[in-house]
Structure formats: C-alpha cells, structure tokens
C-alpha distance (Angstrom), angle and dihedral (degrees) to the residues before:
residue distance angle dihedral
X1 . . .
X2 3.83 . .
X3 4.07 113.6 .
X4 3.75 122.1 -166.5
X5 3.85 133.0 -166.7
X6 3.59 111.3 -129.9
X7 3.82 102.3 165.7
X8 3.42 134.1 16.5
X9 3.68 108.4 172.9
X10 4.15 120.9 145.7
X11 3.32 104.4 -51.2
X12 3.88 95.8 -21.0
X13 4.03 118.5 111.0
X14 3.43 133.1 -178.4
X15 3.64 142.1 178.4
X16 3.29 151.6 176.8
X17 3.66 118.2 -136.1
X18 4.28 121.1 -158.3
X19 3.55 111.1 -161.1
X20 4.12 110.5 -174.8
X21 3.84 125.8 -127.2
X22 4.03 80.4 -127.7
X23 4.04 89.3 74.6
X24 3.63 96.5 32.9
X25 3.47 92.0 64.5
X26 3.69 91.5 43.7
X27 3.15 85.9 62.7
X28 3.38 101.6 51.2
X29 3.87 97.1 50.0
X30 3.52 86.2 55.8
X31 3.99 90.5 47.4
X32 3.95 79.1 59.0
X33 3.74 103.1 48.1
X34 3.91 90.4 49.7
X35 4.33 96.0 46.9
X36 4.08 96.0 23.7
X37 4.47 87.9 83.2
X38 3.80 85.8 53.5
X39 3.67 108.6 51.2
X40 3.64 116.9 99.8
X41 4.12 115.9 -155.4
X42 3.98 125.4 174.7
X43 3.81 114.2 -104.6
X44 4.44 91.0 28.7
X45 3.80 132.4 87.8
X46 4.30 114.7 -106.7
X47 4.03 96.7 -86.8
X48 3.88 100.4 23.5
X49 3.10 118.5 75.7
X50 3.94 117.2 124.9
X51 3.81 118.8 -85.2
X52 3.57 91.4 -142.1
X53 4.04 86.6 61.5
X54 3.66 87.1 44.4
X55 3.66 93.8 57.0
X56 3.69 94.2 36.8
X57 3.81 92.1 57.0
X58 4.03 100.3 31.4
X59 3.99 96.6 22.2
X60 4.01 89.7 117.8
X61 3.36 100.1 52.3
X62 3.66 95.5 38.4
X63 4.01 87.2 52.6
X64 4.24 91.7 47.1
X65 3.84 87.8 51.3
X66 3.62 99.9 43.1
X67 4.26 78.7 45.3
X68 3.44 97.9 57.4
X69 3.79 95.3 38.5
X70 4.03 84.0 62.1
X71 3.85 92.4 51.4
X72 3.30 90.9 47.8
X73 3.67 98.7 53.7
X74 3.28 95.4 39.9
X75 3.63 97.3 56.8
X76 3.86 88.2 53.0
X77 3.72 94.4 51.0
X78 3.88 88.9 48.5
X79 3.69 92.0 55.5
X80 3.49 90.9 49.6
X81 3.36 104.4 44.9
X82 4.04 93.0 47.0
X83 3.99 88.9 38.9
X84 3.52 87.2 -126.1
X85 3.88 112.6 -179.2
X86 3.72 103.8 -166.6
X87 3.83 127.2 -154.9
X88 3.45 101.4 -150.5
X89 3.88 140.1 3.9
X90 4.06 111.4 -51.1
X91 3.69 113.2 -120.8
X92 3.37 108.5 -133.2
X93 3.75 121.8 -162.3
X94 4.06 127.2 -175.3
X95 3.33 105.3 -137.1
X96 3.85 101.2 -170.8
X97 3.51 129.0 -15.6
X98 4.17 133.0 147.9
X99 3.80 139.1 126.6
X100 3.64 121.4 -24.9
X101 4.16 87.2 -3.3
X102 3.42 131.6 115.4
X103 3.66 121.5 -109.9
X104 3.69 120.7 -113.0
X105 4.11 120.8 179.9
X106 3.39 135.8 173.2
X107 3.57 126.8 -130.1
X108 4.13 124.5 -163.0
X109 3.32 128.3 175.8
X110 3.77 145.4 148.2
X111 4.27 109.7 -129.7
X112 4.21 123.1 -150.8
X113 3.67 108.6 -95.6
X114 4.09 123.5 -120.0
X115 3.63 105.9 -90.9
X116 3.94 110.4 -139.4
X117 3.81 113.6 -124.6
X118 3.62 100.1 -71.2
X119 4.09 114.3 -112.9
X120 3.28 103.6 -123.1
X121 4.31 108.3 142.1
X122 4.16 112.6 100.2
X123 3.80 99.8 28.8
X124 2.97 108.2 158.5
X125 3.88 132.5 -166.7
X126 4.09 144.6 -178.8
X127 4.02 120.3 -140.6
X128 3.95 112.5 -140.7
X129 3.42 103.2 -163.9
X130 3.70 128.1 177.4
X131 3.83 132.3 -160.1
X132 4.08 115.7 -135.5
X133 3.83 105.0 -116.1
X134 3.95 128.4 -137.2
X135 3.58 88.7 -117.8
X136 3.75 89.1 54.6
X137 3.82 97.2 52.1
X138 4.33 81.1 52.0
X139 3.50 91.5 62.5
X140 3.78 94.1 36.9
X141 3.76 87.5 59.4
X142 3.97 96.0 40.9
X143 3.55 89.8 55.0
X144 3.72 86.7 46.1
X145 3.89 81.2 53.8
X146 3.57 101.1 45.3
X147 4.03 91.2 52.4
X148 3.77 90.3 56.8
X149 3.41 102.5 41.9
X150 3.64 123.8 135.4
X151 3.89 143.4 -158.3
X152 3.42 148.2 -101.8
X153 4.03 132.3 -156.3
X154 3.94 94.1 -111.8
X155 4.07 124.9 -142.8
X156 3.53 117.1 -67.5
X157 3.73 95.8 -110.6
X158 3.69 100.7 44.9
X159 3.81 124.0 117.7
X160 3.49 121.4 -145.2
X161 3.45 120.1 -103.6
X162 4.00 135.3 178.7
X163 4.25 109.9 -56.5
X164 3.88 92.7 26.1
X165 4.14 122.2 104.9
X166 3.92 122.2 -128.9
X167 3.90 118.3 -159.4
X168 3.91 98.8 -141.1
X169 3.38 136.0 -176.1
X170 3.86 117.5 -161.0
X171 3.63 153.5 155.1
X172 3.80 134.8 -145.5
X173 3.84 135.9 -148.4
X174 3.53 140.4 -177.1
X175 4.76 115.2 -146.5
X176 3.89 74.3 -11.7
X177 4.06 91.9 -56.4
X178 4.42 110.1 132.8
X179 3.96 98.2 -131.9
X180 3.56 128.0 -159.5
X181 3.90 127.3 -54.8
X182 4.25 82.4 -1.9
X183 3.72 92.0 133.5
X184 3.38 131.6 72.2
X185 4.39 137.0 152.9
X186 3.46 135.0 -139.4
X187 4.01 94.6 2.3
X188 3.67 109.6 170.8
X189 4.41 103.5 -137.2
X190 4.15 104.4 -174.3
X191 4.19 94.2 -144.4
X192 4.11 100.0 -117.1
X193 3.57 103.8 16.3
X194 4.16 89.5 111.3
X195 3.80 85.6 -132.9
X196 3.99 95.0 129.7
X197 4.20 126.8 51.4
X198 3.42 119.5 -74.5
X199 3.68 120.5 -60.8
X200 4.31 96.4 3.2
X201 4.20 90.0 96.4
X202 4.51 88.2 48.9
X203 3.69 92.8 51.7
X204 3.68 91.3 52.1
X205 3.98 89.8 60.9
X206 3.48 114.2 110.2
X207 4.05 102.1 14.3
X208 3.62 115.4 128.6
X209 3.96 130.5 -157.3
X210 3.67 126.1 -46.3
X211 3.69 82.5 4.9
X212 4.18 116.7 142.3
X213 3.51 121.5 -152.8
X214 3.73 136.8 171.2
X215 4.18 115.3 -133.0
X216 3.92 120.8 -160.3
X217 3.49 110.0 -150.7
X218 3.78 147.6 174.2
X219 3.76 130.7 -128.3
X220 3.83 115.8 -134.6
X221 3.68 113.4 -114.1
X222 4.47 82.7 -123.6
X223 3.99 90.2 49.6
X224 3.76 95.6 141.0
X225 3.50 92.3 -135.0
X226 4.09 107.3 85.0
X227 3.71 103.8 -144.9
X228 3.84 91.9 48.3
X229 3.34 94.2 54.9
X230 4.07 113.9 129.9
X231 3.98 88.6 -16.2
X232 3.84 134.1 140.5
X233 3.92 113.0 -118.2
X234 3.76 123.8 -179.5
X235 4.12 111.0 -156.9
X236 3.52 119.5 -162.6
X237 4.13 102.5 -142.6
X238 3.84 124.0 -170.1
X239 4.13 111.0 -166.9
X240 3.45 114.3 -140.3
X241 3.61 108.2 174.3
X242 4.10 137.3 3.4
X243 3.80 121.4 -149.1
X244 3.66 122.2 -164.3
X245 3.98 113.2 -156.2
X246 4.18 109.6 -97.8
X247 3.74 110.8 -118.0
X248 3.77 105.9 -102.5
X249 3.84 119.5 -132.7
X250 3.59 109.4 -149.0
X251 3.82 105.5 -156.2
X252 4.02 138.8 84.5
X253 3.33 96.4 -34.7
X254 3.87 102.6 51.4
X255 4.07 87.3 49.9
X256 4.00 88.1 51.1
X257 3.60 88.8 48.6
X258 3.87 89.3 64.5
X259 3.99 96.3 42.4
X260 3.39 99.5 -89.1
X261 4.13 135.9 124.4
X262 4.05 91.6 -119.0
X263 3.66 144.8 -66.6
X264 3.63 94.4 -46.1
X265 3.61 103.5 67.2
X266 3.99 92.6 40.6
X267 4.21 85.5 51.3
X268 3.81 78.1 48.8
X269 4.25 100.4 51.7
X270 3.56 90.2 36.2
X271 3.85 90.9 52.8
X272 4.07 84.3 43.5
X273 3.79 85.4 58.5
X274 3.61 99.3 48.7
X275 4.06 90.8 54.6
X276 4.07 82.1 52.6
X277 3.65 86.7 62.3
X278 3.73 103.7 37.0
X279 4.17 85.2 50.3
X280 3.64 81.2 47.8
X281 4.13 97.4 55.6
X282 4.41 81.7 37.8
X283 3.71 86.0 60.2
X284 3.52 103.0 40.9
X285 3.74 91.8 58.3
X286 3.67 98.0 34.0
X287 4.43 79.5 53.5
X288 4.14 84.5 50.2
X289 3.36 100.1 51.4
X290 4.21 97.8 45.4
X291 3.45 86.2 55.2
X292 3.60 101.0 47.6
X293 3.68 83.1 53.0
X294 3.85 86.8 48.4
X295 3.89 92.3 53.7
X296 3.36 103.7 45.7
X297 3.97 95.8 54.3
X298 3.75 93.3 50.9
X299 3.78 133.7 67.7
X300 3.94 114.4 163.4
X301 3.69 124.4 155.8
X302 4.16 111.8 -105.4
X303 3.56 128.1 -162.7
X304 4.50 111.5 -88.3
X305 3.94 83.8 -138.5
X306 3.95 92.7 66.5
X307 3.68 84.0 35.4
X308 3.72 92.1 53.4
X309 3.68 100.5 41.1
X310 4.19 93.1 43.5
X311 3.87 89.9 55.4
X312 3.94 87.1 38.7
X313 4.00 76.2 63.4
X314 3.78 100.2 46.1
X315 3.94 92.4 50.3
X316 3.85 90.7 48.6
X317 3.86 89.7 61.6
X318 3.50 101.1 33.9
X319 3.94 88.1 54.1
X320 3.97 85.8 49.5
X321 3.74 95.3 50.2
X322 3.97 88.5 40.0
X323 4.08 88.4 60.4
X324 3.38 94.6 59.4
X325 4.05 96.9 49.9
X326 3.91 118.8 104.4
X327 3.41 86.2 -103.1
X328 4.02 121.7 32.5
X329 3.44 101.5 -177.3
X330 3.47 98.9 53.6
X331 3.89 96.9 45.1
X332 4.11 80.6 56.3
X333 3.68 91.1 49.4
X334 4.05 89.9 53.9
X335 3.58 91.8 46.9
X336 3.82 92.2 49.8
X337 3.65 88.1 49.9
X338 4.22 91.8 54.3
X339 4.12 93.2 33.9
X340 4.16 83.8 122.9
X341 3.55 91.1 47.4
X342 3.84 89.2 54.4
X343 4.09 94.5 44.8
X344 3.53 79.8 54.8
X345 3.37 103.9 55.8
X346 4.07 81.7 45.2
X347 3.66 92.5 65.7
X348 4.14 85.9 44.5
X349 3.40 92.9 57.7
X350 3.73 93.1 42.9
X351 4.15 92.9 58.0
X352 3.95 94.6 42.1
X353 3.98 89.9 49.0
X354 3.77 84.1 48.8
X355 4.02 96.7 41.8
X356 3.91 96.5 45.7
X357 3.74 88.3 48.1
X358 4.16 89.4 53.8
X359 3.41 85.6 44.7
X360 4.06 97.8 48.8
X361 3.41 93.9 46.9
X362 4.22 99.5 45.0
X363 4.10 84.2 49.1
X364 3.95 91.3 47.0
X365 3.55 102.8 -117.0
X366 3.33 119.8 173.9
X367 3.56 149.4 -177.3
X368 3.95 112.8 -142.3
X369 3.79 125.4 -138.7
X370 4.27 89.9 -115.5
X371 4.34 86.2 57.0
X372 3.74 94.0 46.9
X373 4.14 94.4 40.5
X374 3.95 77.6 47.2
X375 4.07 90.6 52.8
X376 3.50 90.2 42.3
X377 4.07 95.7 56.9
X378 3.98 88.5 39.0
X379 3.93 90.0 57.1
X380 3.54 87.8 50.0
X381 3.19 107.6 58.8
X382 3.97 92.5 66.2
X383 3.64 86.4 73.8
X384 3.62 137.9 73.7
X385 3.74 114.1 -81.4
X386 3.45 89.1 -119.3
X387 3.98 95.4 58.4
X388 3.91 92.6 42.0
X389 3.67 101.7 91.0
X390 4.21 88.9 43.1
X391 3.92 88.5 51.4
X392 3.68 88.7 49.8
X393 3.78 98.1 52.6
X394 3.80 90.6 38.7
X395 3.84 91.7 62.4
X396 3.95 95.6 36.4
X397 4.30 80.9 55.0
X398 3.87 92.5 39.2
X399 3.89 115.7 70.4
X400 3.94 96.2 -170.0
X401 3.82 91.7 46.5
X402 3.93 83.5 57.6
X403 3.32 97.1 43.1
X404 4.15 89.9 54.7
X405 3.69 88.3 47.0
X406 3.95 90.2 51.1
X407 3.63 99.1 35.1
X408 3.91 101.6 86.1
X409 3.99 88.0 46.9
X410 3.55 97.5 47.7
X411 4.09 85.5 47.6
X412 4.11 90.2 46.3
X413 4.13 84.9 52.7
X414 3.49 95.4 47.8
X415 4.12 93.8 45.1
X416 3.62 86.6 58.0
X417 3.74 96.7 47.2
X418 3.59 86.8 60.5
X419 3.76 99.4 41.8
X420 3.83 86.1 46.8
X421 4.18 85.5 58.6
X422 4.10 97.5 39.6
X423 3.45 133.3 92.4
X424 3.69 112.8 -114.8
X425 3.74 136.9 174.0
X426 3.80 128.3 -151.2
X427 3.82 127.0 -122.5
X428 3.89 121.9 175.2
X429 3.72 108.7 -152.2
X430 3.66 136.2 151.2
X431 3.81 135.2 -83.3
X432 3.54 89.9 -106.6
X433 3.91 98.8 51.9
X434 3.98 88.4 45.4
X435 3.96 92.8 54.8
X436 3.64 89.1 42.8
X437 4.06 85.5 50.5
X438 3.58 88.7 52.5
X439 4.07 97.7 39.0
X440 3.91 91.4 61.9
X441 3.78 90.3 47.8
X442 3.58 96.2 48.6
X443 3.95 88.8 41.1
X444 3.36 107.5 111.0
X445 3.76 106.4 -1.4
X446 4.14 130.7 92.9
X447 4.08 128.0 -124.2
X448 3.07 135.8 -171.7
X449 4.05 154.1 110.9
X450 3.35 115.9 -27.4
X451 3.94 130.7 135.3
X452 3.93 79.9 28.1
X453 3.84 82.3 -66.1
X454 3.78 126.7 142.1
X455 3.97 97.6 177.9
X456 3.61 139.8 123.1
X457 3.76 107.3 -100.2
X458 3.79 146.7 113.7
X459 3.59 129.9 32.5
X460 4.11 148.5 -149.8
X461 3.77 125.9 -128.7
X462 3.52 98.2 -66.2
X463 4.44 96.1 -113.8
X464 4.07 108.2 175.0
X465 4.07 137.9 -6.9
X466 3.67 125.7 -97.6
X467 3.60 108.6 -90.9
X468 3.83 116.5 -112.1
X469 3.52 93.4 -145.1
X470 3.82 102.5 56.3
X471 3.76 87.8 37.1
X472 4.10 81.8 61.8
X473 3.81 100.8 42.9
X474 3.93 87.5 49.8
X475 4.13 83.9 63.0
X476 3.80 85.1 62.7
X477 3.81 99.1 31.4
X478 4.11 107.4 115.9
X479 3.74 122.2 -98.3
X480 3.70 92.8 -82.4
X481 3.47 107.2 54.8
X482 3.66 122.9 85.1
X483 3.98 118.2 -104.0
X484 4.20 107.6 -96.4
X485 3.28 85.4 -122.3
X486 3.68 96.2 56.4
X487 3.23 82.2 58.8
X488 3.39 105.9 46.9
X489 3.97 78.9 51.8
X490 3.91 96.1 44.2
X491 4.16 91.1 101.5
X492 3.33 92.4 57.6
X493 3.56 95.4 44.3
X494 3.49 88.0 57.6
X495 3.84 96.9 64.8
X496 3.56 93.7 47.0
X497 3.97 95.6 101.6
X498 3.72 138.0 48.4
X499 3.57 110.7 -132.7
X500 4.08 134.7 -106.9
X501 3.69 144.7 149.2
X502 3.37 119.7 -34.5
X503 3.90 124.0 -136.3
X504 3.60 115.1 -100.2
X505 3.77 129.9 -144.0
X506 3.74 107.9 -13.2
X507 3.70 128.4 -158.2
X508 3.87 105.0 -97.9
X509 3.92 114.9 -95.4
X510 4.13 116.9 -133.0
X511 3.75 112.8 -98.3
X512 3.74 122.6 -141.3
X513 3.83 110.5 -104.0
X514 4.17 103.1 -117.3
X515 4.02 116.7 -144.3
X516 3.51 114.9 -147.6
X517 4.20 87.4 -155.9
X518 3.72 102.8 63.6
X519 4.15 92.8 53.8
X520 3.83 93.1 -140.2
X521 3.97 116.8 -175.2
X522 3.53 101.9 -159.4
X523 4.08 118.6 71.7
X524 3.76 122.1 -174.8
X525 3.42 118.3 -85.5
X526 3.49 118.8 -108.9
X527 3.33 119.7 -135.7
X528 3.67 121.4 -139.9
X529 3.57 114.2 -105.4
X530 3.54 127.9 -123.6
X531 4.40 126.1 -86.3
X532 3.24 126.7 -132.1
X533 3.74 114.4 -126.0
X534 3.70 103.8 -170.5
X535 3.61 111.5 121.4
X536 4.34 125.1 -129.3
C-alpha cells in the first residue's frame, strides 16, 4: 500500500491511498478458499466444485469484498501509522478501481486538535445557597393536597362551575356525520383542567345533573387525528352527575393515608425535597460560572465538522421549539437574525466538550463499568419492554451510543473534580436572588445537548434582557408551549453541553394510543430523535 499526503491544512488531512492489483487478488483467492467448500452446483459433490466455476459465477462479488476489505484496512493502518485522531467519520472516496487495476482511494478527514494544558490553578468560585422556607414547605404540601384531591356527589341544584367534575355522557359528529371513537359514557371532565379541546370544558360550566346540552366545538389544526384536523364538531352531552372537590384536611390523618407516621414527617420529606431543588439551582450556577471561567481562559482551534454538525443540532431544536410559539414565523425570523450568535455558541460548545475531556482524562476520571451498566438499564426503561434488551445490546455494540449515554456523567465527575480543587466562598441568599443570578446568566445565551450532555453550562456574550412581557404571556401560554422565559433562556441553554456522538437507530419507543372521542388538547411530546454523526 502506497499513502500520499495531499492536504495538510489546520486540522484538515487528506490522502490518497494506492492499493495494488497484487493484494487485491490476494485477497480474492483467499475469498475463494474460505467460500469455494460451501458452494453447492448441479452435477458436483457439496465441497468440490471447481474454483474456476466458483470464480466464474461469484468472481464479482468475491472481487467487491476482497475490495472493500483492502479499503478498509488500509484506512486503519493509515490512521495508525500517521496517529491520526479524527473528529468525525472519514469520508472515504475510491478514486479508481476495476479489473486488473490498482486501487486508488481517497481519504478526508478533519483530526481533534492538541488541547493546551488546561488552566485550571486559582479558580475561584461563590456558593449561593438558599434555606427552604416554612412558607415553602405550605405550598409544597398544598400542592401535594391539590393533586390528591377527591370528590363529592354535589347538591342536586348546583351548576358546575370551574374545579368541580361532571360525569358526561356524549357523542360527536362532523356536517351531522358520528365519526370514529366520538362516543364515549360516564367520562369524568374536571371543569378547568385544559384536558379537553378548546372551548368543550367552558360550555360545560354551569350545567347541572341529568342536564343535556349540545357543545360546538373546534378541532385544533395539531389534533392528532387527521380527519379532525381544524374541523367543526357538534357533541350532544347528557350530564349525569356533578362532583364538587371534598375539603382536604391536612393533618395526621392525610400523612397516614400516604404511609407515613403523621404530618410531621411528610412536612419533613417535603422540606427534604425542596433543599434537593435549591442545591439543584446552587449547582447549576456554581456549574455556569466554572465554565465561564473555563471559556474565557482557553482559545484552541476545533475541527468546523464538529462545529458544523453541533450547530446543525442547536438549529434543529430551536426550529422545534420555534413551531410551537404563538407565532412561528416570527420566532424563525429572530433566530435568523442571531444564526451567528448560535454558530458561535457551536464552536463554544465544541472547545469546552474538548477541554473538560483533557481535563477528565489528565485528573483520572473515570466512569466505572457498575455506573455505565447502571446508565444502560436507566435508558432502557423509557422503552417498551419488548425493545429493552435490543436497546441494551445496541449500545453495548455501538461505541458513540455509549459515549452519549456516558458523556453527561463523565462531565458531572469532572465538574466536581474541579470544584473539589477551587476556591469558593459561601453566600446564603434567597430563592429569588439565586433565580435572578441564574436569569442574567442565562439571558442571552443558548444550552443545550451536546457531547451527549443535557447540563447547565457555558454561555454567549450576554446581548439583551429577557423581556418582561413574553416572560408574562408564557404564564398563560397553553400546556404545550414552552415557558417565555424558557425562551428568553433558550440561547443559553444551548451552550450548556459540549458535543459528542449521537445515538444511532434506536429501538422504537411505545406511543400512547389517541381517542378521537374524549377531545383531548394535549398530545405527547415527541421527543426529537437522535442524528447520525457519521460523516460521507
């Protein structure tokens, strides 16, 4: 095998690879010796028939196997032999190739830069921590209160209003036609909860028992059933019962109800719970703030293809979160206007995914076989049962779809090696002041998976404040919109990962089964399936 350099460019290679007929042929005998003893022809014995008939009838595909076993090992033995690291999938190209001919291919790829000693003497580091409050652990358990509530048959001459539960029976049509799964009895419809399409829960306001009344309602144009999409329906509803909620009594009895000794040791795990939280929000900003510190004393070149395919990534989910705003076309136009913003953030990502790497593996850090069996059977269980065991094999025979599946631990491990090494001051402060901490940090910036990552680091040049305004019409936005001030956060939620592989081809996860009668407004959300990062 002859290998030339024909670029050499940054951290772009390429090569051109020569291959002689001499070895392809080689190959190809060999290809015969191993399949010759199991071809079966009419007229010869199992095991002896001629090789000349065996290459006459299977000589192509004996020659594009041997072929593509050369490549292959030729590409390997040029990557060791220039202790290439590449940063994405080689594209490999044959050049020119055909009977009696050498073999010439050409290899391009982009490799992983050297990361400088990382700089990570002096760092230094503030701890906002925040106690849980009395009148926290109230709501806490009202909440608690409110999601176990129950119901009682209510007077005979009481309407329904807002909070209260109607048992209905009803039945839907479409230009006066019944449709499909349209009828339904004794359905239980909590007035308020936002459970049922637009306008179906308001109409029920007011009706009393035994009462029949006819609703006019509206499809929405997502209704996951097709031929309801965006049309009229009238449904015919008879009321058979109202239920007001039963006052809830939150003392001794309500904690023994759930298992518990009484209303002490519930105040207790609820406050417990709160603390996990608050720790949470410390770390998230104590994680922001490292990195910053990270970023801004490290500048390395890193490879456009990671760039490329990390802000390939950002766009994807932006563009999905962007559908589902009030107003699409203007959340596109706003992301159009900050596309450079986004690439870089990309190319941030990129270098900290890089850096914390160097840093992990110069410090040590590891992540054991028991975590990663124990990441493995986590994953899992967000599939059917049936697909389990195949998602299981598929990442034990998939490095990248390990690596994304040990990428966010690693990171964790490696973010508390360095917090375990900084300098860092305590400050207690109050929920409010730590949000507000974390609010101007995100403001302005993206975050979001990368490296496999979903965690709360890195940020862009922090450019304008969250708007008030949007962060108020997100309180009233429906269920499946995302929070204004998610959104007002969503650039630097973008930057909070360093980029690597993507899982490939996952086993298929159950889908809820939609019925067209009860008019429900809120679908499952689908989650964006994995990219493929191979390269050509």
């Amino acid at each position: 095998m002859q290998t030339v350099e024909t670029l050499n460019q940054g951290l772009r290679r390429a090569y051109r690879i020569t291959i002689s007929r001499k070895d392809i042929d080689a190959r190809v005998d060999g290809e015969l010796k191993r399949v010759a003893p199991q071809i079966r022809m009419p007229g010869f014995r199992p095991g002896k028939v001629p090789p000349n008939l065996v290459r006459k009838m299977h000589g192509a595909a004996l020659e594009q196997e041997a072929l593509n076993s050369a490549v292959q090992q030729g590409v390997q033995q040029l990557m060791d032999e220039q202790k290439l690291r590449p940063a994405m999938q080689p594209s490999v190209e044959l050049e020119d190739a055909g009977p009696g001919k050498d073999a010439v291919v050409k290899v391009e790829l982009e490799t992983l830069p050297e990361v400088p000693e990382p700089k990570v003497d002096g760092l230094k580091l503030e701890r906002l921590t925040v106690e849980p409050t009395d009148a926290e652990v109230d709501e806490a358990l009202e909440r608690l209160a409110s999601g176990q509530k129950g119901f009682e048959p209510a007077p005979k001459a009481h309407a329904a209003a807002i909070g209260d539960l109607v048992v209905i029976d009803y039945e839907g049509s479409v230009d006066g036609e019944p449709f499909e799964g349209g009828k339904g009895d004794s359905m239980r419809v909590e007035l308020g909860s936002g459970r049922l399409i637009p306008g179906f829960e308001d109409q029920l306001v007011g009706a009393k028992a035994n009462e029949q009344r006819t609703l006019s309602v509206t499809f929405p144009e997502d209704y996951p059933v097709a031929y309801l999409k965006g049309r009229d329906a009238k449904f015919e509803v008879t009321v058979g019962e109202v239920q007001q909620p039963r006052a809830m009594q939150l003392d001794d009895s309500f904690a023994q109800a759930m298992g518990l000794e009484g209303i002490d040791q519930l105040r207790q795990l609820l406050r417990g719970q709160i603390e996990q939280e608050l720790n949470g929000l410390t770390r998230t900003h104590m994680k922001r703030k490292l990195l910053d510190q990270l970023a801004a004393s490290h500048d390395f070149e890193v490879p456009p293809s990671m760039v490329e395919a990390e802000f390939q990534q950002i766009w994807q989910q932006l563009e999905h979160e962007a559908s589902h705003e009030e107003d699409p076309a203007a959340a596109r136009a706003e992301m159009e206007a900050e596309r450079d913003d986004y690439r870089a953030i990309a190319e941030r990502r990129v270098r900290l995914g890089l850096l914390l790497s160097e840093i992990g593996q110069r410090a040590g850090v590891q992540v054991s076989d028991t975590e990663m069996n124990q990441l493995i059977a986590q994953a899992a269980q967000q599939y059917r049962p049936e697909d389990r065991q195949k998602f299981v094999e598929y990442v034990r025979n998939e490095p990248m779809a390990a690596a994304q599946l040990r990428a966010p631990l690693f990171e964790d491990k490696v973010v508390d090696h360095l917090f375990a090494n900084a300098e860092i001051s305590d400050r207690t402060v109050t929920r409010e002041a730590l949000q507000a901490e974390i609010e101007s940090v995100e403001t302005g910036h993206v975050h979001g998976p990368g490296c496999g990552h979903d965690h709360d680091h890195d940020h862009a040049p922090k450019t304008k404040k969250a708007s008030p305004k949007k962060a108020k019409a997100a309180d009233d936005a429906p269920v499946e919109d995302k929070p204004a001030k998610e959104r007002a956060a969503k650039r630097a939620k973008a930057e909070d990962a360093a980029p690597a592989p993507a899982a490939e081809d996952k086993p298929a996860k159950a889908k809820p089964k939609q019925d067209a009668a009860a008019p429900a407004a809120d679908k499952p959300a689908k989650k964006p399936s994995a990219k493929k990062t191979g390269g050509k």
